[in-house]
C-alpha positions, 0 to 999 in steps of 0.5 A: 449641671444643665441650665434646665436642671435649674428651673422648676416644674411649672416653668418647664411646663410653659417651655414645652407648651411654647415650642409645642405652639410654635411647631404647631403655628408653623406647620399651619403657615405651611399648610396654608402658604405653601412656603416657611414664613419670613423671619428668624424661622426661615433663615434658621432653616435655609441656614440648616438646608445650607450646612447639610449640603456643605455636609453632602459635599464634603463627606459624600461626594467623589473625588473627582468631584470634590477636586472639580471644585477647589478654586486656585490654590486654597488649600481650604476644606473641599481641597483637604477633602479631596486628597483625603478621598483620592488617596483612600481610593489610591490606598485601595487601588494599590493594595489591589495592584499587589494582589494582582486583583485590580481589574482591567476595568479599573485601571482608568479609576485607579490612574484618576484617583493617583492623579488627582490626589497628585495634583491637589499636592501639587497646586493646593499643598504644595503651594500653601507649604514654606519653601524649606518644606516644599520639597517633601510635598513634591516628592508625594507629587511625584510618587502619584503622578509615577503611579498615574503614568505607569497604570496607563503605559501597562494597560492603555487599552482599558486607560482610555475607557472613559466612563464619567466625561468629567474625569479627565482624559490619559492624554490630559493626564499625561501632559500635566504630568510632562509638564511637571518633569519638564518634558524629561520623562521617557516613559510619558513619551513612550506611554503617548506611543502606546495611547496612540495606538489604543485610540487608533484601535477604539476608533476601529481604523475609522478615521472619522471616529479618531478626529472627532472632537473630544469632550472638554471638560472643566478643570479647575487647573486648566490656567496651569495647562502649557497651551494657556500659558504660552498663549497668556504670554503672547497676548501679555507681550503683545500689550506690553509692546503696544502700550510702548507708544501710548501716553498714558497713566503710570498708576491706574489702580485709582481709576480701576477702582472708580470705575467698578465702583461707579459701574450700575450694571453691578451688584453690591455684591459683584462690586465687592468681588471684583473690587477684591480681585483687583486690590489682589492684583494692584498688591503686586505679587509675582507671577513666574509664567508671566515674568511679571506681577498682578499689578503691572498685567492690570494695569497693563490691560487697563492702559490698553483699553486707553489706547486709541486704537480702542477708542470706538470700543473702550465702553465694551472692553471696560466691561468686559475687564471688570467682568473678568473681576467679577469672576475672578472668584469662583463657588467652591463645593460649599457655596463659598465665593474664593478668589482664583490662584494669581495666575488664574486672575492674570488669565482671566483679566488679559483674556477679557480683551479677546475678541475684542480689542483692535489688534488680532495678537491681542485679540485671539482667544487663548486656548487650552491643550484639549481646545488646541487638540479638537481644533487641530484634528478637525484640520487634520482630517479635512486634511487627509479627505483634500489630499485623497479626493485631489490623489490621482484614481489609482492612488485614491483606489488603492487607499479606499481598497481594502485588499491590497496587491503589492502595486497598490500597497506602494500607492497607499504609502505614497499617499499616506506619506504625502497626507502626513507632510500635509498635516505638517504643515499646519504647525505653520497656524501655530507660530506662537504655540508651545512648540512641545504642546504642537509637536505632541498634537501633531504627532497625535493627529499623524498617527491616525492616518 
């Protein structure tokens, strides 16, 4: 029996009366304050506005959103309800495919959804799964990532119409998705043929529009991307080669922990976060990309910073380091501050010297494959304009001709050949890129020529 079965009339009476008073009282507070009053009442409400948007995002939003914010490898509720999401719509999307009624329009949809729910299996099941049981889990990687890839090798032309710029592109697509078979998928190659040629097509032959930069959108597995990892590596070895010569402290966690604590630029809060960040670190857990563990790349970076090669900016690259504690930890779709995987935390701390530190190995930015691939067609296409405007006239004639007579069809081979040994030669920038992630850049650029 319920609590109010068991009082009288009158004390009901009096409870109403009491909640009718208090509607009342705060509806005259806001009239007359134009905000809710201090007190149990305010955070009462603020706690329920809290909970309806948790609510909205679990419950309304898309996948691709839900996806864009899971943090690291947490398997938490906004991961779970983005593979709930993603394969709903795959299950869609596949029984459409077998009646032969998924629209060309949706093909990129259907490549996306197979695509996120593949990678949140992949980093966030995957990895939250014991070791015996792995296996299974990587299995369901495999059989959406195959469905992602054959979508795009059987209709490229609608794959690359990209309605929403935070869906992530075939390309990106495609290069996660090499990653994963370590390079020793036939069809991934063939597929980047066939992307290659529709791009060419979107632009219209117009070199102008095939180099222009793409949209960079954000990935919450970006710090898996071949292009970061071989540049965190570099930078790792770097340090580790340079603190060789230097005298310094065997165990610095002690001093790490001070200096975040005795830091007035921060938060109570932030000193939470980043003293959190760094007791994950300095716990020692192994990272396989780096052939290393958080404490050793921690340490390693706080021991640079020591270095007097850094003397006349140590005070810069402390904060910059503590900074990168602080924001080791990321708002998921519910508000919720979570640490990033340890390979995300390991990026984030060895990235906090870029710019700053004395050694340009150490110093350069690390760059993702979407980055590297802007980066890399802006040269390209200054490139192919030096190489023409340096041609002799008839071969610069020839190439800006649009009919051409046998003579002049020969002197636009010669110049293309000749503007693509030149893009070439930008490998030559790149000694410590991911050779596969450069070739494939390069081989982009060239076919655009």
């Amino acid at each position: 029996m319920f609590f109010t079965d068991k009082i009288g009339t009158t004390s009901k009476i009096i409870i109403s009366i009491i909640v009718v008073l208090v509607i009342v009282w705060l509806c005259y507070m806001l009239f007359k304050n134009k905000h809710m009053p201090e007190g149990s009442f305010k955070e009462t409400y603020e706690n329920m506005i809290v909970s309806a948007h948790r609510k909205y995002d679990q419950v309304f939003q898309d996948p691709v959103t839900l996806y864009n914010h899971t943090i690291g490898y947490e398997n938490d509720k906004i991961a779970e309800a983005a593979l709930k999401k993603s394969v709903r719509q795959e299950k869609l999307h596949t029984r459409n495919e077998k009646k032969n009624r998924l629209s060309p329009k949706h093909v990129n949809d259907a490549a996306v959804s197979a695509f996120i729910a593949g990678n949140i299996l992949r980093y966030n099941v995957a990895e939250n799964t014991n070791s015996s049981n792995r296996y299974i889990v990587l299995n369901e990687v495999d059989q959406y990532y195959t469905r992602a890839l054959e979508r795009i090798h059987a209709n490229p032309n609608m794959a690359i119409v990209e309605r929403n710029p935070n869906r992530p592109r075939p390309e990106r697509i495609l290069d996660t998705i090499d990653t994963f078979y370590g390079g020793a998928n036939n069809t991934v190659h063939e597929t980047r043929n066939k992307l290659r040629r529709a791009r060419i097509i979107e632009s219209g032959h117009n070199s102008n529009v095939y180099f222009a930069p793409k949209h960079i959108r954000s990935d919450p597995q970006n710090v898996h991307d071949s292009s970061v990892v071989s540049d965190v590596l570099t930078k790792f070895n770097s340090i580790k080669l340079k603190n060789i010569n230097e005298s310094l402290d065997a165990d610095s966690g002690p001093q790490i922990y001070e200096a975040i604590r005795s830091d007035r630029n921060l938060t109570p809060e932030q000193k939470e976060r980043a003293l959190k960040a760094a007791k994950s670190l300095l716990a020692g857990n192994r990272i396989e990309s780096l052939h290393s563990n958080g404490r050793e790349v921690l340490t390693s970076v706080w021991n640079r910073i020591s270095s007097t090669e850094n003397e006349g900016n140590r005070e810069n690259l402390q904060r910059a380091l503590i900074d990168s504690l602080v924001n080791s930890s990321e708002r998921n779709a519910s508000g919720e501050y979570r640490l990033v995987c340890l390979t995300g935390m390991c990026s984030r701390v060895l990235d906090s010297l870029t710019l700053l530190d004395s050694n340009p190995d150490i110093s350069a930015p690390i760059k993702s494959t979407e980055i590297l691939r802007n980066e890399i067609f802006s040269k390209a296409h200054k490139v192919m304009t030096d190489t023409v405007a340096a041609a002799s006239p008839e071969h610069r004639a020839a190439y800006q001709s649009t009919h051409l007579d046998p003579d002049m069809s020969s002197r636009v081979t010669e110049l293309e050949t000749q503007i693509r040994n030149n893009i070439d030669k930008i490998r030559d920038e790149y000694p410590n890129t991911d050779p596969r992630v450069l070739n494939t850049i390069i081989d982009d650029a060239k076919a655009g020529i």
